[in-house]
C-alpha positions in Angstrom: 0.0 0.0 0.0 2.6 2.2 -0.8 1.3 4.3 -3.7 1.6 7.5 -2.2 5.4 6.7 -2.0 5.7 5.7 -5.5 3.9 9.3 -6.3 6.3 10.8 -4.6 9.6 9.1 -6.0 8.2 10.5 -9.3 8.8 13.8 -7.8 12.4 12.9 -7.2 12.9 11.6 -10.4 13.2 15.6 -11.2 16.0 16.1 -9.9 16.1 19.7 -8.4 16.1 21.0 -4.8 12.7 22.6 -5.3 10.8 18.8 -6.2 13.1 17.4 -3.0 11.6 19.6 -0.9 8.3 19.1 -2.0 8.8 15.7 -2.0 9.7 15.1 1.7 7.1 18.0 2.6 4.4 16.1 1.3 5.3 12.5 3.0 6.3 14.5 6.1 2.6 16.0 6.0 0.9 13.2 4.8 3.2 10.1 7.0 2.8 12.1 10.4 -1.2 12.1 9.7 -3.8 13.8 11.8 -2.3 12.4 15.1 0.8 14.7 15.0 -0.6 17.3 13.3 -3.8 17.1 15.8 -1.2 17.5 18.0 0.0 21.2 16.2 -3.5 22.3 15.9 -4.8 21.5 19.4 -2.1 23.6 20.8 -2.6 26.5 18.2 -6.5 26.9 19.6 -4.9 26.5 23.1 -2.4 29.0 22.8 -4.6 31.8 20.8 -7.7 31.3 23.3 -5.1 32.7 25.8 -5.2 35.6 24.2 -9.2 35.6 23.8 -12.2 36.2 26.1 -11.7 32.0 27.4 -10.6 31.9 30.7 -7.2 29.8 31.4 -9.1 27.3 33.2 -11.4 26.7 30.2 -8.9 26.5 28.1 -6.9 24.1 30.1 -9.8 21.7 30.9 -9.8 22.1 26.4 -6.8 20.7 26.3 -6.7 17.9 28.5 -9.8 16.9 27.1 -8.6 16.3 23.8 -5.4 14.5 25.4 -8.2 12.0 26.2 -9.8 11.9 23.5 -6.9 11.0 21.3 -5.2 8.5 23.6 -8.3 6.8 24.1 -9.4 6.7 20.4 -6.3 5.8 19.2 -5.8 3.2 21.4 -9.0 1.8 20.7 -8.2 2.0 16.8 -5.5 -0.1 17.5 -7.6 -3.1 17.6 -8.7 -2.5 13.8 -5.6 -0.5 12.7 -3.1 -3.2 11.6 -5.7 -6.1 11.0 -7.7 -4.3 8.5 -5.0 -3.2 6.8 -4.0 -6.4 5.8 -7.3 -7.0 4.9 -7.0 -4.5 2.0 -3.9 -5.2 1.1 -5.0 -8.5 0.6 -7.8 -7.8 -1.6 -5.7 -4.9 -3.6 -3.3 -8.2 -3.9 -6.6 -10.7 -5.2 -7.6 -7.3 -7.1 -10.9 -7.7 -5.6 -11.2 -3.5 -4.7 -15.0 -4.1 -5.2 -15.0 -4.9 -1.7 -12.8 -2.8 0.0 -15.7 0.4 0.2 -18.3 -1.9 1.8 -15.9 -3.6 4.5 -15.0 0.0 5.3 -18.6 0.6 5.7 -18.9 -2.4 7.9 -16.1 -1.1 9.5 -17.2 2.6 10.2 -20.4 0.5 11.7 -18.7 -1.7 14.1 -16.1 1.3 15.2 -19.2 3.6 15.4 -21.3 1.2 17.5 -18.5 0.5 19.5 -17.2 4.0 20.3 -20.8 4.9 20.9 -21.7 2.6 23.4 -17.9 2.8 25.1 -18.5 7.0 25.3 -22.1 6.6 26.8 -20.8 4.6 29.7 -17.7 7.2 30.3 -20.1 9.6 30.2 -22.4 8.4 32.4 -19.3 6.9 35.2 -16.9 9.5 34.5 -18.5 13.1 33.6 -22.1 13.2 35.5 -20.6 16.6 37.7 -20.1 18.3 34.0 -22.9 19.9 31.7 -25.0 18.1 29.1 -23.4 19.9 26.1 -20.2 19.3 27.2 -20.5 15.5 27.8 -22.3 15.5 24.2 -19.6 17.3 22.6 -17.1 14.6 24.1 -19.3 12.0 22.8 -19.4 13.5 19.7 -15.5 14.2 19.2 -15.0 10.4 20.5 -16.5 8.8 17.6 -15.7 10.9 15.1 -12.2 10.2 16.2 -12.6 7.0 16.3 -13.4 7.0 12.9 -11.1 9.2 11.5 -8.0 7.0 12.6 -9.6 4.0 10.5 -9.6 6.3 7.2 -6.5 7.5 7.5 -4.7 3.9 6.6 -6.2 4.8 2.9 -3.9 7.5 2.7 -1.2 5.5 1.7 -2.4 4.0 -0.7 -4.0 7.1 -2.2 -2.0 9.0 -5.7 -3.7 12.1 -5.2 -1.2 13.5 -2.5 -2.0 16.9 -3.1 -5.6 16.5 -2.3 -5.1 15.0 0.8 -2.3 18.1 1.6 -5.0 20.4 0.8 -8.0 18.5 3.1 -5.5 18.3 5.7 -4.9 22.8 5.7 -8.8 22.9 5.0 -9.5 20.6 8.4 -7.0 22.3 11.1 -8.1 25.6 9.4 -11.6 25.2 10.0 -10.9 23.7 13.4 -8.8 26.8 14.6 -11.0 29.4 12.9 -14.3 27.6 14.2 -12.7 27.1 17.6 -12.0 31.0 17.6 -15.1 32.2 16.4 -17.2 29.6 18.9 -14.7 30.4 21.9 -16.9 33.3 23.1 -19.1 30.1 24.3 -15.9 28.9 26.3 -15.0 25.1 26.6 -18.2 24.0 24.9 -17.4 26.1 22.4 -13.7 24.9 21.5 -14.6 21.7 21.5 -17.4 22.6 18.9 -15.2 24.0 17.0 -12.5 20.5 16.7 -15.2 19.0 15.9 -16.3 20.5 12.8 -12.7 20.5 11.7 -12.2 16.5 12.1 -15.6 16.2 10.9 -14.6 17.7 7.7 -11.1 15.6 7.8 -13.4 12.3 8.1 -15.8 13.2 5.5 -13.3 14.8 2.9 -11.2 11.6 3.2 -14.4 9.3 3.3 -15.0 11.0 -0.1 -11.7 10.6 -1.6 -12.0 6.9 -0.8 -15.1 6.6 -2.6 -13.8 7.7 -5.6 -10.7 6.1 -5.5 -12.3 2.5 -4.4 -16.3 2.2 -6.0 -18.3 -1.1 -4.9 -21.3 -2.5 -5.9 -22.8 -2.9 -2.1 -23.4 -0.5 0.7 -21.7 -2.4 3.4 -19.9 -5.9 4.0 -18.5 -7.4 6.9 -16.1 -10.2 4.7 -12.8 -8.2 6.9 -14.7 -9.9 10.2 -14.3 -14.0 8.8 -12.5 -15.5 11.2 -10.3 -17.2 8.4 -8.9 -13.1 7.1 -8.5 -12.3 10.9 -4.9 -12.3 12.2 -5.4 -12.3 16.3 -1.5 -10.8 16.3 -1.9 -7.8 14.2 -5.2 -6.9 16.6 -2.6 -7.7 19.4 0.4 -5.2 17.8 -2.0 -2.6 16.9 -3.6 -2.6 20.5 -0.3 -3.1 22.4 1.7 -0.3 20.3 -0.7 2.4 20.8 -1.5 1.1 24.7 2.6 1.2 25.1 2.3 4.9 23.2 0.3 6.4 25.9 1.0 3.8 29.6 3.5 6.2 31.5 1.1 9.4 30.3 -1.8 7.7 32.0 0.9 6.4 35.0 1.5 10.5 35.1 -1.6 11.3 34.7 -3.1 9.3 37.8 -0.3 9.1 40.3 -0.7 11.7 42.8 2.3 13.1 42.8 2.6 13.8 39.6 -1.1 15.1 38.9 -3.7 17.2 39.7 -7.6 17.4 38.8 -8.5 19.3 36.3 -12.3 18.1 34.5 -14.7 15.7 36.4 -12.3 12.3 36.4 -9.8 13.9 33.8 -6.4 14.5 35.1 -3.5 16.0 34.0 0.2 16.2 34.9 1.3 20.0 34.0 5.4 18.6 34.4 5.1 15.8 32.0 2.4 16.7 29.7 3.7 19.9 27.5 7.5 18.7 26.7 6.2 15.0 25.4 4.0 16.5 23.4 6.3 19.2 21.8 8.8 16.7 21.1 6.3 14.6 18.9 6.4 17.4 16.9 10.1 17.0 16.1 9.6 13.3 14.3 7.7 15.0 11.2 11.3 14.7 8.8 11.8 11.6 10.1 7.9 10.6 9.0 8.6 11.9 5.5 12.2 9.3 5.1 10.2 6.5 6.6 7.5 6.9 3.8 10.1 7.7 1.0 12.8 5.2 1.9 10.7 2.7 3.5 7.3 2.4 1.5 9.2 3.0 -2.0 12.4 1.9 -1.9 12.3 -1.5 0.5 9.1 -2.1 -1.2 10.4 -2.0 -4.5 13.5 -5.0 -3.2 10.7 -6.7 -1.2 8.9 -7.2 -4.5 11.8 -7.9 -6.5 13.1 -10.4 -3.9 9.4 -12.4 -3.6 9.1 -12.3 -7.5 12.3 -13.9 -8.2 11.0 -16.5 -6.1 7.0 -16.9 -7.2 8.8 -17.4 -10.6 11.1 -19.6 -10.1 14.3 -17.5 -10.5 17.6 -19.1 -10.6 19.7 -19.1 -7.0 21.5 -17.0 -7.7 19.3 -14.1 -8.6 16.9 -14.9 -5.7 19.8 -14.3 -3.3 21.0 -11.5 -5.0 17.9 -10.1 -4.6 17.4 -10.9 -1.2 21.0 -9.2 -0.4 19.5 -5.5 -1.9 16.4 -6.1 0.1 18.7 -6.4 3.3 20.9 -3.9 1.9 18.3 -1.5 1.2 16.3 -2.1 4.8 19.9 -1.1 7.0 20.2 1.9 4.7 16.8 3.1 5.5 16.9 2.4 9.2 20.0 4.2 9.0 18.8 6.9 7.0 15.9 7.5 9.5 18.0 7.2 12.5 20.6 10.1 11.0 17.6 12.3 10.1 15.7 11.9 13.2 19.4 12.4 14.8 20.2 15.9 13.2 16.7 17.0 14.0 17.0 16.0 17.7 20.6 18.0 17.7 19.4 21.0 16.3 16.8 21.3 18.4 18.4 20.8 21.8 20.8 23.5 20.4 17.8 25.9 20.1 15.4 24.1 22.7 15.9 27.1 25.2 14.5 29.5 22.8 11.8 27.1 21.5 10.0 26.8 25.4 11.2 30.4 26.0 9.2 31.5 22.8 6.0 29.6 24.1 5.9 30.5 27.5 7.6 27.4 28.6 10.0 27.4 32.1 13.6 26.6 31.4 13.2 23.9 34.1 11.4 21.8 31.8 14.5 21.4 29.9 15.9 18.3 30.7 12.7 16.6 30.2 12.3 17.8 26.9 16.2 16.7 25.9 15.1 13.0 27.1 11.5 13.3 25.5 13.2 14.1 22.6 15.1 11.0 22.8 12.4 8.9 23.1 10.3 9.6 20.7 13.3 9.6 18.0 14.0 6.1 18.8 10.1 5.2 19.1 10.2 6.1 15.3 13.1 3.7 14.8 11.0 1.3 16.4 8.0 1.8 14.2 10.7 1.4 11.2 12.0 -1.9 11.8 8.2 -3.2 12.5 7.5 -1.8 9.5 10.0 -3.9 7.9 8.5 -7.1 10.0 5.3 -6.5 8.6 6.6 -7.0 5.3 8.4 -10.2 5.9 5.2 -11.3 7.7 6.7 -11.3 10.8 3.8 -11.3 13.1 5.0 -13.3 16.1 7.8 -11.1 16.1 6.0 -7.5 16.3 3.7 -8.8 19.2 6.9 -9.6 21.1 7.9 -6.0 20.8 5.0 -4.6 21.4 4.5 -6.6 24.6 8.4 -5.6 25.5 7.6 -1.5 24.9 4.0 -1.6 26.7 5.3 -3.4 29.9 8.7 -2.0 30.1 7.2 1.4 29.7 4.8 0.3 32.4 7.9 -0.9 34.9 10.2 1.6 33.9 8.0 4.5 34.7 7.0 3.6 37.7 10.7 3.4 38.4 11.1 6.9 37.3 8.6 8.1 39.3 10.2 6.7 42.5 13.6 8.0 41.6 12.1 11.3 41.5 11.8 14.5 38.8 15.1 14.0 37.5 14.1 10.2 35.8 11.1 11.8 34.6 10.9 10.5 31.1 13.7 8.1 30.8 11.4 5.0 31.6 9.4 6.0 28.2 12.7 6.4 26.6 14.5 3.1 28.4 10.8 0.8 27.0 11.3 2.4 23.4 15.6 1.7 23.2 15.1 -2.1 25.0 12.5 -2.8 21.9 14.6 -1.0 19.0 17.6 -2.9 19.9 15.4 -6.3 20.7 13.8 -5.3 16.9 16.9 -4.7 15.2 18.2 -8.1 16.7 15.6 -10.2 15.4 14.9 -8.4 12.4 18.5 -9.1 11.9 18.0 -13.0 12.6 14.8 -13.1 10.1 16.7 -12.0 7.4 19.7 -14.5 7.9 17.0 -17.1 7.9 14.5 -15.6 4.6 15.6 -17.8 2.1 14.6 -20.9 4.2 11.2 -19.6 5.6 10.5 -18.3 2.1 10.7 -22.0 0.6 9.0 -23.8 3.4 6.3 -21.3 3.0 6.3 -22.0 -0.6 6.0 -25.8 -0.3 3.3 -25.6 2.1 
């Protein structure tokens, strides 16, 4: 599924600085998706209501009410993310794309029906001291959340890159204009406003599917046969995005690190802010993971698995196989030096960066380590990557497993220690399953040739 790469070498193919940059803006835009850019806009409406008529309060309870809404939805995406993926690919593969619309259908139904009925009960446990528009509004943002992440594995697979550029500015511009023009209403009326701008993300998206994938039914449930489930990839995609957010939650509900800020929400004010700035900083190394990953190990993944579907001689099949390898440690590398540079430039201006929005210098060290982490979290996601392609499922539930419960342990650790460890458990979970990844990844290739033929005789 790795069309929008494919777009984008064709860019490169032009050969002038202009078309690179435009290249790697696009994946960088299109790879880090709504999450990170959600991320961005969130904090733009947080940071301008300051300056409006919304009290700090409101605009505090805003934004730790989207935290929650965006853990919790992605998290709860995870159990669809990876597993219906495969699905499609599979039926791209069969060139059955008659179906792919209607299982998405079936697919908006069951996530609907399921964050629906999950909201309701939070609502009812968790929010009963708030008022009825707000808890609606929640509600409301939860599913369409929850739907949103679903849509965005099309993306992709999708060749008209600059229309999904364009929805993307069209949805976080509505979202902070709306959110601006409704914030005279206060936190009901933020929250109104990210939700006509994801709303128009979901639909504009939902659209573009439509076009790109027609069917002749309204809705199928063929991704839900028990014999096109995989129970691992509903494991990796659950565990990944649990491991994502366990020491935010551990933060947000130990009492020395939080405080009340909405009905059950908490929040921890010295962990929260420099995490999420320093997902901001993994946007170039989003655009080389689609360019070098989804384009160039695609192309020797597919060169190495035809050579052997075809009955290539021995020697060409390992040759092949040697590039794919070749080509995988280039773009992990490549990844890791990008992702490297950016975390080096901005510790040398990170000072300046909190100073410019308001930030204490104390949080400093927290935002070095941060930084860290989520750099080698996106080495991680590489080498799974890689994993998924050699089919590898065993192997990325191991890792998962390994980064949710170290992160778990290691935090809790932290914690103990005291402020200064603050951080390094997220970073220790995400560095123990890299180096675990690279290890076996590194083990499944030495082995390919052999599990390639005893799959083929099977």
């Amino acid at each position: 599924m790795a069309g929008i790469g494919f777009e984008i070498r064709r860019i490169l193919k032009r050969d002038s600085f202009l078309n690179l940059f435009e290249a790697y803006g696009l994946a960088g835009i299109i790879s880090s998706g709504p999450w990170v850019l959600s991320v961005l806009g969130v904090m733009l409406i947080g940071v301008i209501s300051f300056t409006l008529a919304v009290s700090d309060t409101e605009v505090v309870q805003f934004l730790v009410s989207v935290t929650y809404l965006m853990a919790v939805s992605l998290t709860l995406s995870g159990l669809f993310q990876h597993v219906f993926t495969r699905w499609v690919a599979d039926r791209l593969y069969a060139k059955r794309n008659d179906l792919i619309l209607p299982n998405l259908m079936g697919l908006i139904w069951v996530t609907t029906l399921l964050s629906l009925g999950l909201g309701l009960m939070a609502m009812v446990l968790f929010f009963s001291d708030t008022s009825v528009l707000y808890r609606l509004l929640m509600l409301a943002n939860f599913v369409v959340l929850c739907n949103l992440w679903p849509v965005t594995i099309f993306l992709s697979s999708m060749k008209s890159y600059r229309r999904i550029v364009v929805v993307f500015a069209l949805g976080y511009a509505t979202a902070v204009v709306s959110s601006m023009v409704l914030s005279q209403f206060g936190l009901e009326g933020l929250l109104a406003g990210l939700l006509l701008g994801h709303s128009l993300l979901f639909f504009s998206f939902f659209y573009t599917i439509i076009r790109q994938y027609p069917g002749d039914h309204f809705i199928r449930f063929d991704f839900t046969r028990r014999r096109q489930i995989f129970p691992a990839l509903i494991l990796t995609g659950l565990l990944f995005n649990a491991a994502v957010w366990a020491d935010k939650f551990i933060f947000w509900f130990h009492p020395d690190t939080s405080q009340p800020i909405i009905a059950s929400l908490r929040a921890s004010v010295i962990y929260d802010l420099p995490i999420f700035l320093a997902y901001l900083s993994i946007i170039p190394g989003m655009a080389v993971f689609l360019v070098r990953m989804e384009t160039d190990f695609a192309e020797a993944y597919e060169r190495f698995y035809n050579a052997v579907r075809e009955g290539d001689t021995l020697e060409r099949i390992n040759r092949f196989r040697d590039q794919m390898v070749i080509v995988a440690r280039n773009g992990i590398y490549e990844i890791f030096k990008v992702q490297g540079l950016t975390v080096i430039v901005i510790f040398l201006w990170s000072e300046e960066i909190l100073a410019a929005i308001g930030i204490s210098p104390l949080y400093l060290p927290l935002f070095h380590i941060d930084l860290v982490a989520v750099g080698i979290q996106l080495l991680l996601l590489a080498i799974q990557n890689v994993l998924f392609y050699l089919d590898a499922r065993g192997i990325n539930v191991t890792l998962c497993a390994l980064f949710f419960f170290g992160n778990i342990a290691f935090t809790f650790i932290t914690i103990e220690l005291g402020a200064s460890f603050y951080g390094y458990g997220f970073a220790a979970a995400a560095l123990l399953a890299a180096l675990t990844g690279l290890w076996l990844l590194s083990r499944k290739f030495d082995k390919l040739e052999y599990e390639t033929f005893m799959l083929q005789g099977r």
